[in-house]
C-alpha positions in Angstrom: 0.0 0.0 0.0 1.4 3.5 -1.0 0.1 6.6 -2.1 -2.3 5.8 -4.6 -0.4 8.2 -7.4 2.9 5.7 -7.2 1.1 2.9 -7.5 2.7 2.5 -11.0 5.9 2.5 -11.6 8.1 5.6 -13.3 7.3 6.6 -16.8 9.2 5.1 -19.0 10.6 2.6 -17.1 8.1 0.3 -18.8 7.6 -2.0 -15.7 4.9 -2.8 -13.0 5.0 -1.3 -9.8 6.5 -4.7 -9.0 10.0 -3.8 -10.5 10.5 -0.2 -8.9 14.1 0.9 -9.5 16.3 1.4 -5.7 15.7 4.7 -6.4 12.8 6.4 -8.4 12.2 10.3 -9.0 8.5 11.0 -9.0 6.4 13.3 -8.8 3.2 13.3 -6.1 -0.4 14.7 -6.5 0.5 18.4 -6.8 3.5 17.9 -9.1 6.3 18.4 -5.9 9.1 15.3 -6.7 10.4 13.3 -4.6 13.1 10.7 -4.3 11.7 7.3 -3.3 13.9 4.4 -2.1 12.8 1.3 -2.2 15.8 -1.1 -1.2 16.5 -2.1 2.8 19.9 -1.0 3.0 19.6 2.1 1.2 16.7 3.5 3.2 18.4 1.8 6.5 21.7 4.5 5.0 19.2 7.6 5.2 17.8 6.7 8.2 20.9 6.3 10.0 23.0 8.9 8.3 20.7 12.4 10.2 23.6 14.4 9.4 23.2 14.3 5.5 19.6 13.6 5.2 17.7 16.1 7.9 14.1 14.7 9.8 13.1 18.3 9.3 10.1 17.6 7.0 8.9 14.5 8.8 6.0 16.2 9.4 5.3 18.8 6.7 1.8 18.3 5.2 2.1 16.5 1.8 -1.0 18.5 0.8 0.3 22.2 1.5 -1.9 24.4 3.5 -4.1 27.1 1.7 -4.7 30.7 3.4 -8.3 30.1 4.9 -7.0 26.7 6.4 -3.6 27.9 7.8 -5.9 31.1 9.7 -8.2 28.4 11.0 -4.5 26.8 12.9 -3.8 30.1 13.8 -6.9 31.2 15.4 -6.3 28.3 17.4 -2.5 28.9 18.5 -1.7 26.0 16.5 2.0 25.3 16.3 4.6 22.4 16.2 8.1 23.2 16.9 10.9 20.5 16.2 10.0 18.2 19.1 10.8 14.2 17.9 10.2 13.1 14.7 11.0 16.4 12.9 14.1 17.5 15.7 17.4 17.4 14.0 18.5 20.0 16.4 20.3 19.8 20.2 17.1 19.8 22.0 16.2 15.7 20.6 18.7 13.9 22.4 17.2 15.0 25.7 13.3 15.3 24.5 13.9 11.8 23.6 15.1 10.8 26.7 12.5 11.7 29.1 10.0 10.2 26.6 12.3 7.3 26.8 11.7 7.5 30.0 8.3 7.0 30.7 8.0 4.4 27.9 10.8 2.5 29.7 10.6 -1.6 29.1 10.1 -2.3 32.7 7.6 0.5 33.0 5.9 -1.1 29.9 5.9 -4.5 31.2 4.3 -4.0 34.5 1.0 -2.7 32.0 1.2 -6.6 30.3 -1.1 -7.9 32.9 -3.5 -5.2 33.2 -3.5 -5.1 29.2 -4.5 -8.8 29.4 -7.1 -9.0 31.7 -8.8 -6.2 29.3 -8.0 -8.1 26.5 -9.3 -11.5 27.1 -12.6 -9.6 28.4 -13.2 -7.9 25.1 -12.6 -11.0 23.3 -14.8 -13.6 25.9 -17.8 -10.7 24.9 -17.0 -10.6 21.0 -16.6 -14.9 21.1 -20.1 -14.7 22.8 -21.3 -12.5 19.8 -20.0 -14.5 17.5 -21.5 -17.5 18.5 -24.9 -16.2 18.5 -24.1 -15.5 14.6 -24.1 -12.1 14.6 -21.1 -10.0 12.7 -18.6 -8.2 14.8 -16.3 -5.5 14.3 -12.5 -6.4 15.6 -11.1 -3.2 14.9 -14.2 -0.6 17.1 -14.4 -3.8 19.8 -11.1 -4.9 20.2 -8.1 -2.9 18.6 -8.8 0.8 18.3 -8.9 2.4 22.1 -6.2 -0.6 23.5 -2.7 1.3 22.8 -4.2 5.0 23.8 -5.3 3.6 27.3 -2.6 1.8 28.4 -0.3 4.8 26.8 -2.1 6.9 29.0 -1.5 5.0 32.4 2.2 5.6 31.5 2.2 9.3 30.5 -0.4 9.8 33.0 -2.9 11.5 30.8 -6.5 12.5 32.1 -9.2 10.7 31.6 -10.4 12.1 28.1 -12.8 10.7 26.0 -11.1 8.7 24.3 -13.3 9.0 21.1 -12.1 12.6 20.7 -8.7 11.8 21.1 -9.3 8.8 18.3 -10.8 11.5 15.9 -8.0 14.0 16.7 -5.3 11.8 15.7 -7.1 10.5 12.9 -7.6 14.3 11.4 -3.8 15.0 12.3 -3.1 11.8 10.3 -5.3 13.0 7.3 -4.0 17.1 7.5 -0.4 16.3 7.0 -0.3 13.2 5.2 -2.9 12.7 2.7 -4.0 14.6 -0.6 -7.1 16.6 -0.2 -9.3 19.8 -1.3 -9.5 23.0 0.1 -13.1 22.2 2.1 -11.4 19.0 3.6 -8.4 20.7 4.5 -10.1 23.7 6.6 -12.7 20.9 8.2 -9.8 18.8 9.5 -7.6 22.2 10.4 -10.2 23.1 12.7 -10.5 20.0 14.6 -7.0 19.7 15.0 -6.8 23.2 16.4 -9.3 22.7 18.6 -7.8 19.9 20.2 -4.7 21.2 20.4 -6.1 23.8 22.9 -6.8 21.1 24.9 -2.8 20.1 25.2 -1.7 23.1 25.5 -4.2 23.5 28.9 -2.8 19.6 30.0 0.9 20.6 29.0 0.5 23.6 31.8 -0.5 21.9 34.5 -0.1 18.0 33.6 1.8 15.3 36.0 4.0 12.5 34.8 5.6 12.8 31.0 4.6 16.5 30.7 5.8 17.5 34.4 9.0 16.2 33.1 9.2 18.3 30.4 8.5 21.5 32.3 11.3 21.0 35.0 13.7 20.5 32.4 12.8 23.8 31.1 11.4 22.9 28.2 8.9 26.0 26.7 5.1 25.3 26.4 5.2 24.5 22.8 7.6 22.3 22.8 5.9 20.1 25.7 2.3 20.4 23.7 4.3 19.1 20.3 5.9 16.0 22.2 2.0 15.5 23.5 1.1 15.8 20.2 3.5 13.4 18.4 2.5 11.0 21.6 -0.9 10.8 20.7 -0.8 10.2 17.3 2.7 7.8 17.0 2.4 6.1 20.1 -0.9 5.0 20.2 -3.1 5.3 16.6 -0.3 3.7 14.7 -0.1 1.0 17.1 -4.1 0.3 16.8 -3.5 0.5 13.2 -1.3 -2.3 13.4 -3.2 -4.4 15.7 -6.1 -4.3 13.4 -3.6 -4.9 10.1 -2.1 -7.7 12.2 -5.5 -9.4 12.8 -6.6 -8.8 9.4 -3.8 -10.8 8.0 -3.9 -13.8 10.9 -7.7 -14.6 9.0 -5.9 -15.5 6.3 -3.3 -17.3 7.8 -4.8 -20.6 9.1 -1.2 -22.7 9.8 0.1 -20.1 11.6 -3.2 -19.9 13.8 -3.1 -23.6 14.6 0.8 -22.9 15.5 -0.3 -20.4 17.4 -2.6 -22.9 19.6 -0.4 -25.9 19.3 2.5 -23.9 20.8 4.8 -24.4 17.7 4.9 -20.5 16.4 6.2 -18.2 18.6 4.2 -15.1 19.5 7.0 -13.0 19.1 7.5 -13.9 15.7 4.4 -13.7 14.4 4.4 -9.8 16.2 8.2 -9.6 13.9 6.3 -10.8 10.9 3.4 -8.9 11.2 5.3 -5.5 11.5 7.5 -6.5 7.8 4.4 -7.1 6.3 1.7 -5.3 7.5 3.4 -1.8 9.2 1.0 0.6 9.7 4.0 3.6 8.8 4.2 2.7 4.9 7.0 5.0 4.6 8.9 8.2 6.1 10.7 11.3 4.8 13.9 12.9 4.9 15.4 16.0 3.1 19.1 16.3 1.7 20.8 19.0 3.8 24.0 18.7 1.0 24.6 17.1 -2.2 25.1 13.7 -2.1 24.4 10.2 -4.1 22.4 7.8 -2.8 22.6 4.1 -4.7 24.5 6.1 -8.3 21.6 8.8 -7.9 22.2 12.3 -7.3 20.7 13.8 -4.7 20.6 17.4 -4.5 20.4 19.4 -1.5 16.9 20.4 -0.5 15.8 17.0 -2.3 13.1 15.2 -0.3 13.6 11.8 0.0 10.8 9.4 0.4 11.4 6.0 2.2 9.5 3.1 1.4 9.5 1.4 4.5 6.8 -1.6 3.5 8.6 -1.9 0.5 12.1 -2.6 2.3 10.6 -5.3 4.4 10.0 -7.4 1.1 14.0 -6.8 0.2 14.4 -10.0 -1.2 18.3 -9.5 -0.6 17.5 -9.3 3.1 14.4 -12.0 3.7 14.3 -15.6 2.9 10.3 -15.7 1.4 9.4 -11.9 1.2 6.1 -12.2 0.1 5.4 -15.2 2.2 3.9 -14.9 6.1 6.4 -17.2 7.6 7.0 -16.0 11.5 10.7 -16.7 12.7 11.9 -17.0 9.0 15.7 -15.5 8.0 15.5 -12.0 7.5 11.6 -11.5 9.7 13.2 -9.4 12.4 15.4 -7.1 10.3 12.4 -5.2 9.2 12.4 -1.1 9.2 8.9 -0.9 10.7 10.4 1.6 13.4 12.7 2.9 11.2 16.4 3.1 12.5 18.5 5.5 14.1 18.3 8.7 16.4 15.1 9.1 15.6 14.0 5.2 16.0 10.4 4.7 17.5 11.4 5.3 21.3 7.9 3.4 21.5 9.0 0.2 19.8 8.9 -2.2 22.7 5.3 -1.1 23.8 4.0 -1.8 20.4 5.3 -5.1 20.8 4.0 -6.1 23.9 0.7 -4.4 22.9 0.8 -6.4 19.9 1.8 -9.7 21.5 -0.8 -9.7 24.5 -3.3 -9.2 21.7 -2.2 -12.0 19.7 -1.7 -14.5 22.5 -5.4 -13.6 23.7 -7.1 -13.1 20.3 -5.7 -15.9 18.4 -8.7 -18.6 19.4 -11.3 -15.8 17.9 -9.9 -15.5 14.8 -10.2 -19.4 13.8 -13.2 -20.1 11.9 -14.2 -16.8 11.0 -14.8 -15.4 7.6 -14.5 -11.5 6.6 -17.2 -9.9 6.2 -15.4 -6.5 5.8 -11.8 -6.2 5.7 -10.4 -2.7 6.5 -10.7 0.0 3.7 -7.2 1.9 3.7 -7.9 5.9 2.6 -5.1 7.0 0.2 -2.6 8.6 2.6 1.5 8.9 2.1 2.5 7.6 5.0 -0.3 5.9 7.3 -2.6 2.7 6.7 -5.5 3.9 8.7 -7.7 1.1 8.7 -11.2 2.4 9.7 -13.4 -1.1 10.4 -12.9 -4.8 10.7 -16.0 -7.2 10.3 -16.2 -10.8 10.8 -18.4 -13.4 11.6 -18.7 -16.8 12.0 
C-alpha cells in the first residue's frame, strides 16, 4: 500500500509497480518530486545517516496548507516546533530521553497484565457475539482504544474521551499526510486546532511525562508538540497495526493452529506482522547537501521518500518476502520503526501491545470469515484502517 499516485511504476521505465528501481524520482499529486527508495539498506543509510539527510520535513503536510486553512491553525494557537520526529537539532537527544523514559521496558511490562485481563474480556464478549451468529467488528471492539489507554497510564494523561482523542489523531493523520481539497483541509484544520487547545491547557498543568518536560525547562510549545506526536505515534499507529495484524492472521490458518499448538512463537508472528503489515508505509527525509544515494544524485533540498513496507519485502535481506512465515531469515530485520536517532522510542510497547493481543485473540480468529476487511484511505505515509467485520 502507497500513495495511490505511485502505484505504478516511473514513466518510461516500462515496468509494474513490482520492478520499482532502488531509487525512483516521481512526482506526487500536486507535481512536488520526490526521491523514493525502495531497497533495505539504502533506506536503512538515510535513516541512520541524520547528518546528511535532515528529519526536518517528517512532518510537513504533503498537501500544502491554503490561506483560509492555515488562519483556521492560527486562530487556534496552532504550532509544532521541532520536538521528535522532525528535531534534528540539540534539544532531541534530551526530549527523547524523558520520553524514553516513561515508555521505559520495565515501566511497559508491569501494563502486560493489566493489558491482558482487558483483552481477554473484550474477546470472551465478542466470542459470545460471535456465537450467536451475529457479525462483529475487531477493529471498534477490540483494537482501536487498546494502545491509547494503556499509553495513557504511563504518561499519565486524564481521563479524556477517548473518542475525541481517536478522531484527533485520525484528522492529524489525514492534514499532513494525505492529498485533499480545500473544504477537507479547513474541516480537518479546525478539529486539529481545537484539540490542540486542549494540550496546551494539559501541558501547563499535567503530572508525569509532561511534568518532566516542564522542570527541564522545556517552553510550552515544545511540551504540547511532544504530546502531540504521543498521541498520534504512540498510540493510533499502534491500533493500526493491531487491526492490520488481525486482518492478516484470517488469512493465515497454519500459523493460527501454530499459534494454539505452541509451535509458532508469538513474538515472531508480532516480527512478521510489522514486515508485512506496518502501519507507517514510509517516512521522509530532506538532503541537507549534495550527495548520491545508490548512483543517484541527490541534490540538497531533495526530499527523499522512504519506502518502509517496500524494504521489508528486500528479497536481498528475507528468505520468502512475500510469504507470512513468522521466525523465518531476515523477519526481524524489518524497518517498521525505522532506525537511528530518531527510532520509534515506543518500539517495545507496540510489541508487547501487539503480543498480548495476539496471544489472547488468536482462538477468535479461527473459523471466521471477513465480512469486511479494512478500507485503507489513500494517505502517504499511514494505513488507517477504519473497520474490521467478521463473523462466524
Amino acid at each position: 500500500m502507497l500513495f495511490r499516485s505511485w502505484e505504478q511504476a516511473p514513466a518510461g521505465t516500462g515496468v509494474g509497480p513490482a520492478h520499482w528501481p532502488d531509487v525512483a524520482r516521481v512526482a506526487d499529486h500536486v507535481g512536488v518530486e520526490h526521491l523514493l527508495v525502495t531497497r533495505h539498506a539504502l533506506v536503512r543509510q538515510v535513516l541512520t545517516d541524520a547528518t546528511t539527510f535532515r528529519p526536518d520535513n517528517a512532518l510537513d503536510a504533503v498537501t500544502p496548507m491554503p490561506v483560509a486553512a492555515l488562519r483556521v491553525l492560527a486562530a487556534h494557537r496552532f504550532r509544532l516546533p521541532p520536538t521528535l520526529a522532525n528535531n534534528g537539532g540539540g534539544t532531541h537527544p534530551e526530549i527523547r530521553a524523558l520520553v524514553a523514559a516513561a515508555l521505559h521496558p520495565t515501566r511497559v511490562a508491569a501494563q502486560r497484565d493489566w493489558l491482558a485481563t482487558l483483552v481477554r474480556q473484550r474477546v470472551a464478549e465478542l466470542t459470545a457475539a460471535l456465537d450467536t451468529g451475529a457479525p462483529v467488528d475487531l477493529h471498534a471492539g477490540l483494537a482501536a482504544d487498546l494502545p491509547l489507554l494503556v499509553l495513557a497510564r504511563l504518561v499519565d494523561l486524564p481521563d479524556a474521551p477517548v473518542a475525541a482523542v481517536k478522531e484527533f489523531a485520525r484528522a492529524a493523520l489525514e492534514l499532513f499526510w494525505a492529498p485533499l481539497d480545500v473544504d477537507r483541509q479547513q474541516a480537518l484544520a479546525a478539529e486539529v486546532g481545537r484539540f490542540h487547545r486542549l494540550l496546551r491547557e494539559f501541558a501547563a498543568t499535567g503530572d508525569g511525562l509532561v511534568a518532566s518536560l516542564r522542570a527541564a525547562g522545556h517552553p510550552p510549545d515544545v511540551v504540547v508538540g511532544a504530546l502531540f506526536f504521543l498521541l498520534v505515534a504512540g498510540q493510533e499507529t499502534t491500533s493500526q497495526f493491531l487491526t492490520l495484524l488481525l486482518h492478516r492472521l484470517t488469512g493465515e490458518p497454519t500459523v493460527l493452529a501454530g499459534l494454539r499448538d505452541g509451535s509458532v512463537d508469538v513474538a515472531d508472528v508480532v516480527e512478521e506482522g510489522l514486515r508485512l503489515e506496518p502501519p507507517i508505509v514510509t517516512w521522509r527525509r530532506v538532503a541537507a547537501v549534495d550527495t548520491t544515494l545508490g548512483g543517484t544524485g541527490v541534490p540538497a533540498g531533495s526530499s527523499v521518500v522512504l519506502w518502509l513496507a517496500r524494504a521489508g519485502r528486500d528479497p536481498s535481506v528475507v528468505q520468502s518476502p512475500d510469504e507470512f512465515r513468522p521466525g523465518q531469515r531476515g523477519s526481524r530485520r524489518h524497518l517498521a520503526f525505522g532506525a537511528g536517532a530518531h527510532r520509534c522510542v515506543g518500539d517495545q510497547l507496540a510489541r508487547m501491545e501487539a503480543a498480548t493481543l495476539v496471544r489472547e485473540a488468536a482462538p477468535l480468529l479461527t473459523g471466521v470469515r471477513v465480512v469486511r476487511p479494512p478500507h485503507y484511505p489513500d494517505n502517504l505515509t499511514f494505513r488507517m484502517p477504519d473497520a474490521f467485520v467478521v463473523r462466524r
